[in-house]
C-alpha positions in Angstrom: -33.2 -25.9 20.6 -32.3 -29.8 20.7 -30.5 -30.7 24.2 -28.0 -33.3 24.5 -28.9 -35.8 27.4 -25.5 -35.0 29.3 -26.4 -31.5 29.7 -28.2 -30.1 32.2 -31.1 -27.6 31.2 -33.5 -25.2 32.9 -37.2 -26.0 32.7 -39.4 -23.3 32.9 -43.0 -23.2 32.5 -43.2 -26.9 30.8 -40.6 -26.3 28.3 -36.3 -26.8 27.9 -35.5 -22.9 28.1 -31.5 -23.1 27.9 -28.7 -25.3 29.2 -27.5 -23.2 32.6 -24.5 -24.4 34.7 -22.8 -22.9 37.7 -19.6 -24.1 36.5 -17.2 -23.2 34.2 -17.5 -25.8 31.4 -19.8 -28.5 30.4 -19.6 -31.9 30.7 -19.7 -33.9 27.7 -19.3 -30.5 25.7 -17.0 -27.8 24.3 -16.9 -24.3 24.4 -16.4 -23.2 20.7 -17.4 -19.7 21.5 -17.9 -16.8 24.4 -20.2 -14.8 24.1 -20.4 -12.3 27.0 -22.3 -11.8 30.1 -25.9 -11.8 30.4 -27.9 -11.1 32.9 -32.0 -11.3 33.8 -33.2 -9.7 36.9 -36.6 -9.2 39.0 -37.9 -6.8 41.2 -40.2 -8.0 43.9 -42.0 -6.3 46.9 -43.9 -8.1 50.1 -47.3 -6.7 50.7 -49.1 -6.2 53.7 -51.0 -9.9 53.9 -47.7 -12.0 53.2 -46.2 -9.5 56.3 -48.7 -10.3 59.1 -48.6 -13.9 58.4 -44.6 -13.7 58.3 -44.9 -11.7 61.9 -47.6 -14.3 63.1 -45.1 -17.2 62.1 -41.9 -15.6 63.6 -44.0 -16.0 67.3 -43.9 -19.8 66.7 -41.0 -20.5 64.2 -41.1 -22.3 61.0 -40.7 -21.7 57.9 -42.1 -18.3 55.9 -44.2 -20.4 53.1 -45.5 -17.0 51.3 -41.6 -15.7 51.4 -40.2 -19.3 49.9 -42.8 -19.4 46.9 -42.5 -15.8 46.3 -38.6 -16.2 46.0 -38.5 -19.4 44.5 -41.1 -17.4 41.7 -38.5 -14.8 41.3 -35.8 -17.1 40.9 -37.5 -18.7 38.1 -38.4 -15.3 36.4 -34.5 -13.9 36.6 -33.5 -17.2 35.4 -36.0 -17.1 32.2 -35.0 -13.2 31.3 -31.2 -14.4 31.4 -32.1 -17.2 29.1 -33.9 -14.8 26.5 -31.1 -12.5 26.9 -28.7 -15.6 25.9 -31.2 -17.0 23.1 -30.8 -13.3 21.6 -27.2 -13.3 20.7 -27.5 -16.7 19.8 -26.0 -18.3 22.7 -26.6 -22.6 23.5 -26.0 -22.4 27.2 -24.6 -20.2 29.8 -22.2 -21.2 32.1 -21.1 -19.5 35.7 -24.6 -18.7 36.6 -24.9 -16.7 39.8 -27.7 -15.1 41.8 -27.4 -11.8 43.8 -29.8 -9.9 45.5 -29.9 -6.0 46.5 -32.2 -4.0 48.3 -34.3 -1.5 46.0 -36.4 0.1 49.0 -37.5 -1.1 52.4 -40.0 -3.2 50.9 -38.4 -4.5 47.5 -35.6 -6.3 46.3 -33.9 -7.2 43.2 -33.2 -10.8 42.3 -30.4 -10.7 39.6 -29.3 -14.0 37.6 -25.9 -13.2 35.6 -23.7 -15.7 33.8 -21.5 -16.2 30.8 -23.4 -16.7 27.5 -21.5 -19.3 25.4 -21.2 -21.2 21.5 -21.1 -24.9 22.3 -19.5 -27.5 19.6 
């Protein structure tokens, strides 16, 4: 996929995966085509290690390292399965990207990514 410099893209892994926006248009660009929502989602759990050190951390404060990377990871991983859900209906970029979160059980969560996949011009 060739990126035009005004557009912001997502990197991922060392390579352009697809232009994301949380807006509702792109500058420099038109939308010649919508085509629907897509979505890429991750389900993560804590585990007993990353849980004593959070506990042993809450006695002084600060911030929950093991919790931050581990999020920021599943960011990244909803954000790449909404991209290869765009690439495969041919979308160049999807715009309104959103996170959500929901708990699955008491010790997982899902990290959901939608947005609208769009036809640029």
């Amino acid at each position: 996929m060739v990126l035009v410099d005004l557009c912001p893209a997502t990197r991922f892994r060392d390579h352009w995966v697809m232009i994301t926006v949380n807006t509702d248009f792109i500058q420099g660009r038109t939308i010649a085509e919508t085509l629907g929502v897509v979505m890429g989602n991750t389900i993560r759990s804590k585990n007993v290690g990353k849980d004593i050190g959070a506990g042993l951390k809450n006695l002084v404060g600060g911030e929950l390292r093991s919790y931050t990377k581990m999020l920021t990871e599943a960011r990244e991983e909803a954000l790449s399965r909404l991209a290869d859900s765009a690439t495969s209906l041919g979308a160049d970029a999807v715009i309104n990207v959103r996170f959500t979160t929901s708990q699955i059980t008491g010790g997982a969560a899902e990290l959901l990514a939608y947005g609208t996949a769009v036809k640029l011009s």
